[in-house]
C-alpha positions, 0 to 999 in steps of 0.5 A: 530350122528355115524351110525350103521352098520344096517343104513349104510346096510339100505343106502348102499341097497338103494344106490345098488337100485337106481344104478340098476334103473339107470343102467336098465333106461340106457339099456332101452334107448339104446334099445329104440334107437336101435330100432329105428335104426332098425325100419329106417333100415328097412324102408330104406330096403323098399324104397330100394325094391320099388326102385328096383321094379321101376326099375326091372318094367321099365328095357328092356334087362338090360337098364333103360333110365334115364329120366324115371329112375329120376321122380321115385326118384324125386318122392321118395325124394319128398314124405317126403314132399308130405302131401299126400304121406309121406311115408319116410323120404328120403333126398337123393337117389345115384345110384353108378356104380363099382367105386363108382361113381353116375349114377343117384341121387335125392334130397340133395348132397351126400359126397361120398368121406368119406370112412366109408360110403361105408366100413362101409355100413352106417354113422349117422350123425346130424338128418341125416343117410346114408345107402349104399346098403340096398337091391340088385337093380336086378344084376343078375350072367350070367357065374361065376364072370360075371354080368348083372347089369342095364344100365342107359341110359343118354337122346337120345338128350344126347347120340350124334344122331345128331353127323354127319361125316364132308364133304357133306351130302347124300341126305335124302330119302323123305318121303314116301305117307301117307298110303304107306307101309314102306319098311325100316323094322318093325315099331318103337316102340310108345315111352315111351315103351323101347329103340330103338332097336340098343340100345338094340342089342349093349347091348346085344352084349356087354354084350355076346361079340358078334357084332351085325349089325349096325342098318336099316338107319344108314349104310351111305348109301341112304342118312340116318344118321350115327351112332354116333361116339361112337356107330361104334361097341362093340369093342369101348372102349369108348362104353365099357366105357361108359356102365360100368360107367353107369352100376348101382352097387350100391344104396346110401340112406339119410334118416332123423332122425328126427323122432327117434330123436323125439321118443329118446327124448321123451324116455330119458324125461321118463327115467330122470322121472323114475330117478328123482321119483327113487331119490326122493323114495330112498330119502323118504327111507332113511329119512324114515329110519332116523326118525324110528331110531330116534324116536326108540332112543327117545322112548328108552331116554323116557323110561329111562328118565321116570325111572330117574325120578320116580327115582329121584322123590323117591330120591326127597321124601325121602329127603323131609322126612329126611329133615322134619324128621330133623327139630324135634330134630333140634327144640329139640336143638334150645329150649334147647340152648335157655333155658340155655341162660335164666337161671339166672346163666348161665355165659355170655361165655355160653349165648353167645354160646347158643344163637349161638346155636340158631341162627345156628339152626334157619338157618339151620331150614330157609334152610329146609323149603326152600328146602322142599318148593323147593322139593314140586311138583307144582300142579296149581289151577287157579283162577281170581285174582286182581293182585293188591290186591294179590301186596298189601298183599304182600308188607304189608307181608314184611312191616317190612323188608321195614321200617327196610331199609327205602326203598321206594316201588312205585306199578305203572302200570294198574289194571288188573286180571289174571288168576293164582294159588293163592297161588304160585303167593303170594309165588312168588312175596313175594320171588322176592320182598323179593330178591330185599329188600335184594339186595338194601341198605338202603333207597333204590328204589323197583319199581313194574311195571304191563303192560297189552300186548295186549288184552289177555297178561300181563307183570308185572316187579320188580325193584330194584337200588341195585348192580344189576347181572352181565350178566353171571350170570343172567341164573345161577341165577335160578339154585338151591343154587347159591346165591349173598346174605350173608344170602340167601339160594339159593333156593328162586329164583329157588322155582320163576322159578318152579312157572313160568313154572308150569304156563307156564310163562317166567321170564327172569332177565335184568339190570335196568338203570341207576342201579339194576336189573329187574325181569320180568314176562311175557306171564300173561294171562290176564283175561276179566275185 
């Protein structure tokens, strides 16, 4: 069926609505999964500032020692798992110097050998993201271009202050009495409340560029212990080494994305669901706007078809009219032909004509009756009949036609009744029967057949042993004026099929075996007996 161009509009509004759905469910999901992004961004934001808070709080003129540095970021690691604490999802925590180097770390591995990483500020990779640099760990600016950024200071047991000079030791000076005054300066700081005080001196002096006096005990004399090798002065390159690959720069994040994926997924599940009820709508629409045309089509067929047929029904009438119009001055002539035949001195050439004559007119006269018979609307009145009884009148109606041809009839079957007009019913078995006494040569086989299907239907069959009709022609054998007899007109089987379907019967025409042909009659509605 070719579309207007009003369905292709309809279609292609429909089809633009559905792209903009799936256009709008797309940029929908994208800002799903960029805020999301965001959110954990946010979030590794302030890990980072509690982190540099962590630090901030334990840093003692620019130093942090590490053992006290690392449980805070084992601890951060740990309470992604921590049923307790969850606060992040925080995999792995890197403290970079200058070059990019770890200071200190926590939890998994971190590849700092990929450059987008740190070029790029973070990588997403698969369930994990890393952030590098989230938030500023407390550099502050001293001078222009020079910063104090937090040292983290290895354990004192790693720092070499059991290193001793080869040769002989100075003897160590004993102890002093308990609760004697000590005489080698202020006391120590209890542990655990910053780093010893050398320490912080050659900090500071490292990072003013000043020297500083070597720590009290530690000048090589009165027996105490040197100062580690690498501790001798400021000036030590490996001193100034060692400060700046353990001065902290930098802060390495990985986070987890498990939780946004879970939130991604969940989003793109109710995205594909608004997409599938958008498709299944736009479909609905479409085959909406389908039936609406086709009903409109239908409706607008019904209205011509109901004008052809009040149409035609006139046409029907008035051919009714002239064909029984016809049969007057038909007759007129038929008595006439026939009265000359009588006359004692008409000659024999003359006898002969005007007995054609009637013969003509009795023909034409047989096909006016058969089409105003064809022409007549069927209006069914049903009754209880015995099928039987309404067979035998009938057959006696036609006995002559039986004797002339010495056919034998044989009426097998049950005894039953049905429901059905009685006057067309007799019309149309006399024509079927009729039908099968012109098809059958002398001394022929008619057989009539009535079987009860079921307990409501009924089957009724004639059968015949005469040349039987070919099987292309078996349907065109209904049709009005198709006829295999000589003297048929063509109208008595289609007068059959309009009593068959004003009842709401079937007839179908089959080949009987091993010869003839076979009419049956079934969906006869069978009546209680």
């Amino acid at each position: 069926m070719e579309l207007s161009r009003r369905s292709l509009l309809v279609y292609g509004v429909l089809v633009l609505i559905w792209a903009l759905v799936v256009a709008w469910q797309a940029e929908e999901h994208a800002r799903v999964r960029a805020a999301a992004r965001t959110e954990l961004r946010n979030r590794s934001q302030e890990i980072a500032s509690t982190l540099g808070a962590f630090i901030r709080g334990m840093r003692f003129r620019g130093t942090v020692l590490q053992d006290r540095l690392e449980p805070v970021l084992n601890e951060l690691v740990a309470s992604r798992t921590n049923e307790l604490i969850k606060s992040s999802d925080v995999i792995s925590i890197v403290l970079l110097n200058a070059a990019g180097e770890s200071v200190a770390s926590a939890g998994e591995p971190v590849d700092l050998t990929q450059v987008d990483i740190l070029q790029k500020g973070e990588r997403w990779g698969d369930r994990v993201v890393t952030l590098v640099n989230p938030v500023d760990l407390g550099a502050r600016m001293i001078q222009e271009g020079i910063t104090n950024p937090t040292i983290v200071l290895p354990a004192f047991q790693d720092m070499g202050t059991n290193t001793r000079p080869p040769g002989p030791q100075p003897p160590r000076r004993p102890p002093p009495d308990e609760g004697a005054p000590r005489d080698d300066g202020p006391p120590r700081p209890p542990p655990n409340q910053g780093p010893p005080r050398d320490l912080l001196q050659l900090n500071a002096a490292a990072t003013n560029g000043t020297n500083v006096p070597p720590p009290r005990g530690d000048r090589g004399d009165g027996g105490r212990q040197r100062r580690p090798w690498w501790m001798r002065g400021v000036e030590d390159p490996d001193f100034q080494k060692m400060l700046e690959r353990r001065a902290v720069h930098g802060l390495v994040l990985a986070m987890s994305t498990k939780g946004i994926d879970t939130v991604q997924v969940r989003d793109l599940w109710l995205r594909a669901l608004i997409l599938v009820l958008a498709s299944l709508a736009a479909i609905g629409s479409a085959l909406a706007w389908r039936n609406l045309v086709t009903s409109s089509e239908l409706q607008i067929r019904l209205v011509r078809a109901s004008e052809l047929n009040t149409h035609l029904r006139e046409m029907n009438l008035a051919a009714a009219g002239l064909a029984h119009e016809t049969k007057n001055p038909l007759n007129i002539i038929r008595g006439l032909a026939q009265m000359i035949s009588k006359r004692p001195d008409t000659d024999g050439d003359v006898r002969s004509r005007s007995l054609d004559i009637v013969n003509q007119a009795d023909k034409v006269a047989a096909q006016l009756n058969e089409f105003i018979n064809y022409s007549r609307p069927r209006e069914v009145r049903r009754s209880v009949l015995a099928l039987g009884s309404v067979i035998s009148e009938v057959v006696r109606a036609l006995s002559y036609d039986l004797e002339e041809k010495a056919i034998q009839l044989q009426v097998k079957g049950d005894t039953l009744k049905i429901e059905a007009d009685d006057q067309l019913l007799r019309q149309a078995l006399f024509n079927l029967l009729l039908n099968a006494i012109q098809a059958v040569e002398q001394k022929g086989q008619i057989q009539i057949v009535v079987d009860r299907i079921g307990a409501t239907e009924a089957r009724l069959e004639i059968r015949d042993n005469g040349p039987g009709v070919p099987a292309e022609s078996r349907e065109e054998i209904f049709k009005p004026y198709f006829t295999m007899q000589e003297k048929g007109t063509g109208l008595g089987l289609a007068v059959v099929q309009q009593i068959v379907l004003a009842h709401g019967w079937e007839i179908v025409c089959d080949a009987n075996q091993p010869r003839g042909a076979v009419f049956r009659l079934s969906h006869l509605k069978a009546a209680a007996a």
